[in-house]
LUMROKE-556686 format. One line per 10 residues: number of its first residue (from 1); their letters; for each residue x, y, z of N, C-alpha, C. Coordinates in steps of 0.1 Angstrom, whole numbers. Layout:
# residues N
NUM> A> X,Y,Z,X,Y,Z,X,Y,Z; ...
This chain:
# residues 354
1> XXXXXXXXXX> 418,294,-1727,425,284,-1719,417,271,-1719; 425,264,-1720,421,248,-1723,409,245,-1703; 400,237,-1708,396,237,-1692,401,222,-1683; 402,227,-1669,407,214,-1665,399,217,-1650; 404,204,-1646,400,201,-1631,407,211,-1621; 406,212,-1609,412,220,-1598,417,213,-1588; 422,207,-1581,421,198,-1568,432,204,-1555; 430,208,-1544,438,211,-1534,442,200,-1527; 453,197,-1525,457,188,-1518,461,187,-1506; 457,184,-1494,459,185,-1479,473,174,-1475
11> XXXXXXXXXX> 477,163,-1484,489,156,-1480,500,152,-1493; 509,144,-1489,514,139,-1504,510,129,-1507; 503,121,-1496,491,110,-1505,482,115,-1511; 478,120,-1508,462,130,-1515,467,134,-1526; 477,140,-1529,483,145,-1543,484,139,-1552; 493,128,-1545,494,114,-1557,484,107,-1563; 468,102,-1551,462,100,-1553,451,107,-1561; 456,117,-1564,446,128,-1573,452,127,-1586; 465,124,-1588,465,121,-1598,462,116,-1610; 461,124,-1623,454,114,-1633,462,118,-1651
21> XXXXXXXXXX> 463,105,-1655,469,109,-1672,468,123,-1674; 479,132,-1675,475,146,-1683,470,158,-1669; 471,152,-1656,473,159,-1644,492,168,-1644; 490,178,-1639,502,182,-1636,502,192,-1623; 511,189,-1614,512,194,-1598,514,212,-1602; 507,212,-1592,510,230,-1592,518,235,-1579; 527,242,-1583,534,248,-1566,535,264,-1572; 546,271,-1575,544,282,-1575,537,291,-1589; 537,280,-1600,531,281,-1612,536,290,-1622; 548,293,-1617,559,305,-1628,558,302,-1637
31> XXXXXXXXXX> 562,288,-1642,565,287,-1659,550,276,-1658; 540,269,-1652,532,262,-1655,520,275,-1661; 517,280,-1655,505,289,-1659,510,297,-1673; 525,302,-1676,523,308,-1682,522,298,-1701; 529,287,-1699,528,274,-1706,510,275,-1708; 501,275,-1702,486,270,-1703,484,280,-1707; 488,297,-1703,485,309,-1709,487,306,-1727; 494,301,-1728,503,301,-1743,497,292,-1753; 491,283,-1751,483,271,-1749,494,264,-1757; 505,261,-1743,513,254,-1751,512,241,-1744
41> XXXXXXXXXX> 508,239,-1733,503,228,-1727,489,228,-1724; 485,219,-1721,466,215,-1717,466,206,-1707; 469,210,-1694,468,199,-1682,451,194,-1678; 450,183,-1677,435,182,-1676,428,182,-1665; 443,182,-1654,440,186,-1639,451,196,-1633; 450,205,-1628,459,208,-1619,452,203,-1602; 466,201,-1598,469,193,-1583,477,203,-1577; 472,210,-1571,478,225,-1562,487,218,-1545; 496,219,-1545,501,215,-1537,508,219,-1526; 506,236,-1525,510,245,-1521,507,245,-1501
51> XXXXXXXXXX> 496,238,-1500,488,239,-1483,492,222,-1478; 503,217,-1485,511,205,-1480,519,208,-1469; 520,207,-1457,524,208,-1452,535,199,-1447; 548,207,-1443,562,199,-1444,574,201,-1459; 568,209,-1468,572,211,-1477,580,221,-1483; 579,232,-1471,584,245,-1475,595,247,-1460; 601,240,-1458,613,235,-1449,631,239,-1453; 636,248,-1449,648,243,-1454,656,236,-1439; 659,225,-1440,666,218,-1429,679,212,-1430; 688,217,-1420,705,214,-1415,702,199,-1413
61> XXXXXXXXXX> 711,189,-1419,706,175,-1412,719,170,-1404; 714,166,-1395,726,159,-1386,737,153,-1389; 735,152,-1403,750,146,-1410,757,157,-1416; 757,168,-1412,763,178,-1419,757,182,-1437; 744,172,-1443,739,181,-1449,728,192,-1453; 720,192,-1460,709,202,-1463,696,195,-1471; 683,196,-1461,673,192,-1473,664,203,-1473; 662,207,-1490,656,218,-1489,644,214,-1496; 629,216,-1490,615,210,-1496,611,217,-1505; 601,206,-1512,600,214,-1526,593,224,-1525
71> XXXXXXXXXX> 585,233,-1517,578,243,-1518,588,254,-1513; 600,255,-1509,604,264,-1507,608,273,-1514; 605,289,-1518,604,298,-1523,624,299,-1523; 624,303,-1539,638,308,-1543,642,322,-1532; 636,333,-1533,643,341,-1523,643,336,-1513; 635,329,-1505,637,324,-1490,650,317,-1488; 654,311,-1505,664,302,-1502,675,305,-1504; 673,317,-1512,689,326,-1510,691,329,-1501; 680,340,-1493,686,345,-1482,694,339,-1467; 681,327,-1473,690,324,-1459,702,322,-1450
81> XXXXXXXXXX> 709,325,-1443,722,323,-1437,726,316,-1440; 726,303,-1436,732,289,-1434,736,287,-1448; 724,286,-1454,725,282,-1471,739,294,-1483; 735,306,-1478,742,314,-1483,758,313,-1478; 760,310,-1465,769,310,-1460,778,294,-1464; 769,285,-1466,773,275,-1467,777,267,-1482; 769,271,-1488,768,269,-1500,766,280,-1511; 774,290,-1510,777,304,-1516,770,307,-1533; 774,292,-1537,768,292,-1554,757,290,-1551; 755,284,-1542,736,283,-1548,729,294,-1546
91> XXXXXXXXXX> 733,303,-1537,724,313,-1531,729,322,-1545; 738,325,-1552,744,331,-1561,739,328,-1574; 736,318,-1574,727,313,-1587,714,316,-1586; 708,312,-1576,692,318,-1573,692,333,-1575; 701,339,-1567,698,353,-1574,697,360,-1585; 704,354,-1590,709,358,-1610,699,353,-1618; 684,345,-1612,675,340,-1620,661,348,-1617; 659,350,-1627,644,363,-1633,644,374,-1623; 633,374,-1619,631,389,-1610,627,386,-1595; 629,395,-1591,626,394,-1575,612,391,-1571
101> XXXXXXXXXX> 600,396,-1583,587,394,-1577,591,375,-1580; 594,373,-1593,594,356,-1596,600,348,-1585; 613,356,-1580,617,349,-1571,611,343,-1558; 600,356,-1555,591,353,-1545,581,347,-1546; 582,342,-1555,574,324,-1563,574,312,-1568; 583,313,-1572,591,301,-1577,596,293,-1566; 592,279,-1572,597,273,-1559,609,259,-1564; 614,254,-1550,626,248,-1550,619,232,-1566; 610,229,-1562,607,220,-1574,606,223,-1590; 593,235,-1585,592,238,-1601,605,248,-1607
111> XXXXXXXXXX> 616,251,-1597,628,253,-1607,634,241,-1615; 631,228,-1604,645,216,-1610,630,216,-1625; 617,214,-1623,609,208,-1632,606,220,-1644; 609,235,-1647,608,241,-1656,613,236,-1671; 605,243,-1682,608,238,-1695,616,250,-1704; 620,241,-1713,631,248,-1719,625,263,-1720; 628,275,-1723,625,284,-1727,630,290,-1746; 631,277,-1752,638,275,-1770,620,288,-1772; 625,289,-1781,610,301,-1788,604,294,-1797; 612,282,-1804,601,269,-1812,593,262,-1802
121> XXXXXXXXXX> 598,260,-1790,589,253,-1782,573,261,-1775; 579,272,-1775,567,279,-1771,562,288,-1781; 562,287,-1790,553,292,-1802,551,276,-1811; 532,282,-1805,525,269,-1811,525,270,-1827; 526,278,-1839,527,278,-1847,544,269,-1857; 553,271,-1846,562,260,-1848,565,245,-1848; 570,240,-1857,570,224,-1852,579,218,-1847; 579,212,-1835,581,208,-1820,578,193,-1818; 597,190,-1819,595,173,-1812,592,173,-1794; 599,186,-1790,594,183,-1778,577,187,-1774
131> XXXXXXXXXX> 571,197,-1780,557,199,-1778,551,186,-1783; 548,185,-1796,544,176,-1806,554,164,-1809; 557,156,-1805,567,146,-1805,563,134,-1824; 576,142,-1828,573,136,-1844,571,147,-1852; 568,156,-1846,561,174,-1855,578,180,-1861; 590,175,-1859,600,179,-1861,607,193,-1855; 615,196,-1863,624,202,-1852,628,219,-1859; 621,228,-1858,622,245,-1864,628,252,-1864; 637,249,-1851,650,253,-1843,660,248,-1855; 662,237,-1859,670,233,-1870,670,244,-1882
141> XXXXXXXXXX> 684,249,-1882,683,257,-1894,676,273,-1888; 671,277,-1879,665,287,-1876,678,300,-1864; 672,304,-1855,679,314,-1846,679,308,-1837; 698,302,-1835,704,291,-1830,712,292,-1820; 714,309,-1820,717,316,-1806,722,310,-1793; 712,305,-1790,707,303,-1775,707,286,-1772; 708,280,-1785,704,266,-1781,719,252,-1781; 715,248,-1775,728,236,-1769,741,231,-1780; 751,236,-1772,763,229,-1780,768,215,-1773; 761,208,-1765,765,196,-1758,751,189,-1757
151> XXXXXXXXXX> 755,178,-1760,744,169,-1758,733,165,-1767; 730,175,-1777,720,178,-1785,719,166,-1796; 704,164,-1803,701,151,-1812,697,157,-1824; 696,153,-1835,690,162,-1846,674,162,-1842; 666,153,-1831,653,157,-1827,655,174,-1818; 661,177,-1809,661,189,-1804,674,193,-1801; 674,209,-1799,685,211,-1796,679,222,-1785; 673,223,-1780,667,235,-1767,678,229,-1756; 678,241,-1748,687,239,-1737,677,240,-1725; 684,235,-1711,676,238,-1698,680,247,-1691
161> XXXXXXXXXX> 671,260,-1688,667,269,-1683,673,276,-1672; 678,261,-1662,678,268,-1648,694,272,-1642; 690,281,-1636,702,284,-1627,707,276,-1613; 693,275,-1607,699,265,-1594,698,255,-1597; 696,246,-1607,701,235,-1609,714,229,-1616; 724,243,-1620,738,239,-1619,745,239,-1611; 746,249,-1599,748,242,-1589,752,232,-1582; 737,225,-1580,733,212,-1573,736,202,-1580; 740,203,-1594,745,195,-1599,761,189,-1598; 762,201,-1597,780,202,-1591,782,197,-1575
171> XXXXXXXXXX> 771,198,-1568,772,194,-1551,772,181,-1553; 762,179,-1560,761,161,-1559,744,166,-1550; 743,170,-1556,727,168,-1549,716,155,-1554; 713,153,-1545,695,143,-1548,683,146,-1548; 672,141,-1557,662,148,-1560,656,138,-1550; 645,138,-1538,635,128,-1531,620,128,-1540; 613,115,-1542,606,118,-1553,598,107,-1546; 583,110,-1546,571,105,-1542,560,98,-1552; 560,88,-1555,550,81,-1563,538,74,-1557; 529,69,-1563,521,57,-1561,528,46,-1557
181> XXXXXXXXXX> 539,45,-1558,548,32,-1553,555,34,-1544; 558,41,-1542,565,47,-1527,574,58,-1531; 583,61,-1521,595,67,-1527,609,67,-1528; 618,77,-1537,628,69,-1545,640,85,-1544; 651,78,-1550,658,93,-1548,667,90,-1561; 672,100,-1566,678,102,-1583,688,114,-1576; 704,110,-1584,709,120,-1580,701,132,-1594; 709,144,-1584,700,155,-1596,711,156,-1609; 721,152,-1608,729,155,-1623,721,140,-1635; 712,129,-1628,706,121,-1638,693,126,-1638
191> XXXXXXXXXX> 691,136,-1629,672,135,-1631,669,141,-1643; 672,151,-1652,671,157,-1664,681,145,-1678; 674,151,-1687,675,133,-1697,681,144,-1708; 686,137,-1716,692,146,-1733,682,141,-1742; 678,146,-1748,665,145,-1759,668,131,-1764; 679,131,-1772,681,113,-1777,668,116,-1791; 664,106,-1791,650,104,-1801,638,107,-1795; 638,110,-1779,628,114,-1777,628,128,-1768; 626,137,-1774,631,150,-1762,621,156,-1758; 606,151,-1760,592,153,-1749,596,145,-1736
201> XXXXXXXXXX> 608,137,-1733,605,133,-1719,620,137,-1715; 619,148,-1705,627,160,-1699,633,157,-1687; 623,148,-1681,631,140,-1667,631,126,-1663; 635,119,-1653,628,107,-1653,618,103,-1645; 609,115,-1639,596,111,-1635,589,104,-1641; 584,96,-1635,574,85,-1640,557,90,-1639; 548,91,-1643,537,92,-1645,528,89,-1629; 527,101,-1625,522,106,-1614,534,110,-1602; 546,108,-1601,553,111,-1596,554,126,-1594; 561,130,-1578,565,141,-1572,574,144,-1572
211> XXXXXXXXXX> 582,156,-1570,589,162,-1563,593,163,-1547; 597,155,-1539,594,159,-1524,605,170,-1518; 618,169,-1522,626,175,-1517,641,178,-1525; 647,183,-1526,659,182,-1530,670,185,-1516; 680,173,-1518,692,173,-1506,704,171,-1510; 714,182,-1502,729,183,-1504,732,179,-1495; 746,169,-1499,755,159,-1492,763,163,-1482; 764,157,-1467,778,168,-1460,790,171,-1470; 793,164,-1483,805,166,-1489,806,186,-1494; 794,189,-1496,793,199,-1504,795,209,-1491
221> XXXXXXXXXX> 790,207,-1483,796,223,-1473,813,222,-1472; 823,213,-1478,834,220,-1482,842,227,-1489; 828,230,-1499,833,238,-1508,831,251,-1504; 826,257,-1492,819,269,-1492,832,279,-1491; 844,279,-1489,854,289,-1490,855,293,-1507; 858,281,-1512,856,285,-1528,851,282,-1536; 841,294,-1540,825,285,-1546,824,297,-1555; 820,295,-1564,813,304,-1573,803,301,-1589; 796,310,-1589,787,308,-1601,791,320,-1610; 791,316,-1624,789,330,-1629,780,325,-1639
231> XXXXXXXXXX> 775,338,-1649,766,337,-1657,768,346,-1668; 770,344,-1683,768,351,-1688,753,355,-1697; 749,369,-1697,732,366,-1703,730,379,-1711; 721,380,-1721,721,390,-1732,717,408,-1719; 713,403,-1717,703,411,-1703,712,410,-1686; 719,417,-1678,726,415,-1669,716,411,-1658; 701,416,-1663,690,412,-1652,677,406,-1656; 674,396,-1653,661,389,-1656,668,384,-1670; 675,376,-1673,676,369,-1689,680,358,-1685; 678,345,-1693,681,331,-1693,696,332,-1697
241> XXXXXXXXXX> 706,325,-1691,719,321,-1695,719,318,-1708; 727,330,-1716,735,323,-1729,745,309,-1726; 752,314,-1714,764,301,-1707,766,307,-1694; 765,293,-1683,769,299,-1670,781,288,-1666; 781,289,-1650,795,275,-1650,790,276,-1632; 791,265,-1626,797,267,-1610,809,258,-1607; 818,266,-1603,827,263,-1603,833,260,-1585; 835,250,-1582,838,250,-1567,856,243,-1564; 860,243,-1550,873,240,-1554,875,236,-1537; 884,225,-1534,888,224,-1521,904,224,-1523
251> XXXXXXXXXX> 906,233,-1514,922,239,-1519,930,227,-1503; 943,225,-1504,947,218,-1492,966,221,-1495; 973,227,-1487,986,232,-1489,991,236,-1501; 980,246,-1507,982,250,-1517,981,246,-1530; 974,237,-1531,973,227,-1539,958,225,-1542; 951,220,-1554,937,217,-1558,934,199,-1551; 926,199,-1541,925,182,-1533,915,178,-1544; 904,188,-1545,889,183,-1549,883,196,-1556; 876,190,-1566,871,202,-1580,857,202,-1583; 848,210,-1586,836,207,-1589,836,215,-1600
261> XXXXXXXXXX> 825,207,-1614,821,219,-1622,813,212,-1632; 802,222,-1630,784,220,-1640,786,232,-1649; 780,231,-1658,777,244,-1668,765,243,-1674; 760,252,-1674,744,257,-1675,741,263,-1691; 731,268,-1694,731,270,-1713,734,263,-1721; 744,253,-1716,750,243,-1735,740,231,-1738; 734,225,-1726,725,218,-1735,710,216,-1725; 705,202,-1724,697,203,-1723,692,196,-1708; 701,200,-1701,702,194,-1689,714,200,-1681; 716,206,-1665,730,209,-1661,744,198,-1669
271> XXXXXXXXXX> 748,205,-1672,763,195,-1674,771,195,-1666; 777,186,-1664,784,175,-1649,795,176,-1658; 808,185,-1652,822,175,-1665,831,170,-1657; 829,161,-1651,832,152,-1642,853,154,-1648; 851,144,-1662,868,142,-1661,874,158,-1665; 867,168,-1665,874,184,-1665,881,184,-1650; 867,181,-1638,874,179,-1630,886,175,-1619; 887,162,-1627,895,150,-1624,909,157,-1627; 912,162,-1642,926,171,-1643,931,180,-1635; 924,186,-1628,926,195,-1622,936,190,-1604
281> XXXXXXXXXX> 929,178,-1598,935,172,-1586,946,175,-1587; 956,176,-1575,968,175,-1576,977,189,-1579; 970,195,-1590,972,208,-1597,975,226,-1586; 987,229,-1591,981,242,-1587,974,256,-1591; 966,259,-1580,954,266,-1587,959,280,-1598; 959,279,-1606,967,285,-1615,961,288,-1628; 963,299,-1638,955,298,-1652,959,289,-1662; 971,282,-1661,974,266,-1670,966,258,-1664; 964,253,-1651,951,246,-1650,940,249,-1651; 935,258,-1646,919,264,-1653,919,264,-1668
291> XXXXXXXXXX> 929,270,-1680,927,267,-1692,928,252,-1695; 932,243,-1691,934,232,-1697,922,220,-1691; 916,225,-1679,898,221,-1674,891,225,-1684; 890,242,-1690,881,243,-1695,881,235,-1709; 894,235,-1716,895,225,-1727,887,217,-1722; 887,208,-1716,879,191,-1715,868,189,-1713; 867,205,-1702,849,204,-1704,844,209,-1717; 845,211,-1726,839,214,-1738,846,205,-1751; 851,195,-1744,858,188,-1756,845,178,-1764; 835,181,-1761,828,172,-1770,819,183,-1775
301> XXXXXXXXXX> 816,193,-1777,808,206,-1781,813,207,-1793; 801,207,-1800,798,212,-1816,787,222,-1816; 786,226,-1821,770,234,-1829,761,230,-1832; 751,238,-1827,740,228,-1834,732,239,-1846; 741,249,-1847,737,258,-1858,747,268,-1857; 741,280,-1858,752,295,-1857,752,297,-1844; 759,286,-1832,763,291,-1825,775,286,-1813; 785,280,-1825,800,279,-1823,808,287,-1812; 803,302,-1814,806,310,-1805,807,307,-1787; 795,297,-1785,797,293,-1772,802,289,-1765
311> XXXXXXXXXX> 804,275,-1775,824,265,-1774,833,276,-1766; 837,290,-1774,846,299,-1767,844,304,-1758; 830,308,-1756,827,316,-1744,824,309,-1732; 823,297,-1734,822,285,-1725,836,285,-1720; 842,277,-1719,856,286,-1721,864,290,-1710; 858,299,-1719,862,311,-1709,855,314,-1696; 848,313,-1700,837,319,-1687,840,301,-1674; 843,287,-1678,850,282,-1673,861,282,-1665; 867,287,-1668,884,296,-1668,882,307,-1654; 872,317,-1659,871,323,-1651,865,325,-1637
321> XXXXXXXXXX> 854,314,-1637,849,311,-1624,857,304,-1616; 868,298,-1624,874,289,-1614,885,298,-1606; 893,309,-1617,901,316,-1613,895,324,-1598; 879,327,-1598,869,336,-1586,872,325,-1578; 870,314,-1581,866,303,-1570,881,300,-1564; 890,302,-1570,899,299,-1563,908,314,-1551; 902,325,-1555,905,335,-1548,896,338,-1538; 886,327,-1538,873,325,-1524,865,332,-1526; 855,327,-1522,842,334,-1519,842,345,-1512; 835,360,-1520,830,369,-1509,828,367,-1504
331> XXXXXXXXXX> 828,383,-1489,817,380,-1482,805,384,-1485; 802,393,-1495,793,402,-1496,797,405,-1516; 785,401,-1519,782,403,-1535,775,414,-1542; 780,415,-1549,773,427,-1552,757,428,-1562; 754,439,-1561,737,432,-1566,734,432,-1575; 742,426,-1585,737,418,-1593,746,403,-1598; 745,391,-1586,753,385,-1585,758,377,-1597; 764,369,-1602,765,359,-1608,772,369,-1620; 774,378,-1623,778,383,-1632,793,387,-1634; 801,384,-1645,814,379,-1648,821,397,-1649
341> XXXXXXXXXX> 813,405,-1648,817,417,-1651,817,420,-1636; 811,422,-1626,810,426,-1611,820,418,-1604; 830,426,-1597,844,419,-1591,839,422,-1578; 835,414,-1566,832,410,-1553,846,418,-1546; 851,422,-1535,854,420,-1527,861,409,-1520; 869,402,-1513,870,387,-1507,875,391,-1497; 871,386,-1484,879,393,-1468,875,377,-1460; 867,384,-1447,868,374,-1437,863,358,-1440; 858,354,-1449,850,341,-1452,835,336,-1444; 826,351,-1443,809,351,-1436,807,358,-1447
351> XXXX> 797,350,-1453,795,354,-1466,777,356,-1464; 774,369,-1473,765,377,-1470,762,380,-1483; 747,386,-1488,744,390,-1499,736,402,-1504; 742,409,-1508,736,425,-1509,724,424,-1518
């Protein structure tokens, strides 16, 4: 292992101010340590940021929404009531990501900040525009499975990772972000970037910038009657999304008022399909509307090698969340959430998580 500095940080000035070129923050260290394990990265400082206090918070805010601090632990954040009850996909998406010990590590930042998991990227014998920027692209022409049918540049085609960051993408969530210059807020459907020509730069943090918080809008607690995530993954437990979707819905006399929907696996960032959405208004909740959303959310998906197949299953699995989401949210999931094969229950609308 590459050697670097250590620094504990007592505030988020101290953190910032510790920072240095080639520094990178530490909170739960799931995918940073195992990255330095790999020597696929060489930080020349870690900045531990874990005994910050104020950071590991989930808080109801007076306006009807949610700010959840960046140190707060993924299980802490499923479980919780409010959160689970209120916002059903997120807690549903957290669960459906790696294992329960990870879960009781991983924290609310270093999920939005994790790196692709492509196998050119993390095998240093590969050449890597996002490792090595210019070193080219391996994935090209290689086992193409897994990697992005939206968005993608002939520099990369890796996809992003996370589960609770489709979701929040779909809420309309905001990332709060702490620099040497003060601080700033990015909704989270722009804080992750598309490779373009340059796919080493993954978000739009700026060089020493933080994480402080991520917050949902009062708009998003009315989706919580009909919310859902699904996931499809080679592995029903512990595996990265081949394709997932969240799909939310505000139903009013029978009718679709308001639509949400992100999909997870196709490229290299949550996808937002905003005008999939927009078709749907007005509509009744029905499988000619759900088919004809999922058309549009994938109306710009190609391949980025042998794996056309996703276009379809994208899709579908489109289709189908919306069809869950429109029959409401359980109250109670079964344990292994997020999964398109496990049929929930739907009753009183106090939603609970087995």
């Amino acid at each position: 292992m590459n050697r670097f500095d250590y620094v504990r940080a007592a505030s988020v000035a101290e953190a910032v101010a510790a920072w240095v070129p080639g520094a990178s923050f530490l909170a739960g260290g799931t995918n940073l340590l195992d990255l330095m394990k790999g020597d696929i990265v060489r930080p020349s400082r870690l900045i531990d940021i874990t005994r910050i206090p104020g950071l590991d918070s989930i808080e109801p805010l007076a306006d009807g929404g949610l700010r959840i601090g960046a140190l707060v632990r993924n299980s802490d954040l499923a479980r919780d009531r409010h959160v689970s009850g209120t916002y059903p996909a997120l807690a549903e998406a957290l669960l459906s990501g790696a294992s329960g010990q990870l879960r009781n590590a991983a924290t609310t930042a270093g999920n939005a900040m994790q790196r692709t998991r492509c196998a050119y990227f993390y095998d240093p014998a590969s050449a890597c525009n996002k490792r090595d920027p210019g070193a080219g692209c391996d994935a090209r022409g290689g086992d193409t499975r897994l990697h992005a049918v939206l968005g993608w540049s002939a520099h990369c085609i890796a996809t992003n990772p996370s589960d609770f960051c489709v979701p929040l993408a779909a809420l309309d969530a905001v990332v709060e972000i702490a620099g040497r210059s003060g601080t700033r807020e990015v909704a989270l459907e722009a804080f992750h970037t598309l490779p373009g020509d340059h796919p080493e730069t993954e978000t739009v943090l700026e060089e020493g910038e933080m994480i402080l918080a991520v917050r949902l809008p009062p708009e998003a607690a009315g989706f919580a009657a009909h919310s859902r995530y699904l996931k499809v993954r080679e592995r029903t437990s512990y595996a990265f999304a081949v394709v997932s979707a969240a799909a939310s819905l505000r139903l009013a006399q029978g009718r679709i008022a308001e639509a949400r929907l992100a999909l997870g696996g196709v490229a290299a960032k949550p996808w937002r399909a905003r005008e999939a959405e927009r078709l749907l208004i007005g509509r009744l909740p029905d499988a000619a509307a759900w088919t004809e959303c999922a058309a549009a959310a994938l109306s710009g998906a190609h391949p980025s090698g042998d794996n056309d197949f996703k276009i379809d299953l994208a899709r579908r699995l489109v289709a189908t969340a919306f069809a869950r989401a429109a029959a409401g949210t359980p109250d109670r999931l079964p344990a292994l959430p997020a999964s398109p094969f496990a049929v929930p229950v739907v009753s009183s609308g106090v939603h609970a998580f087995a």
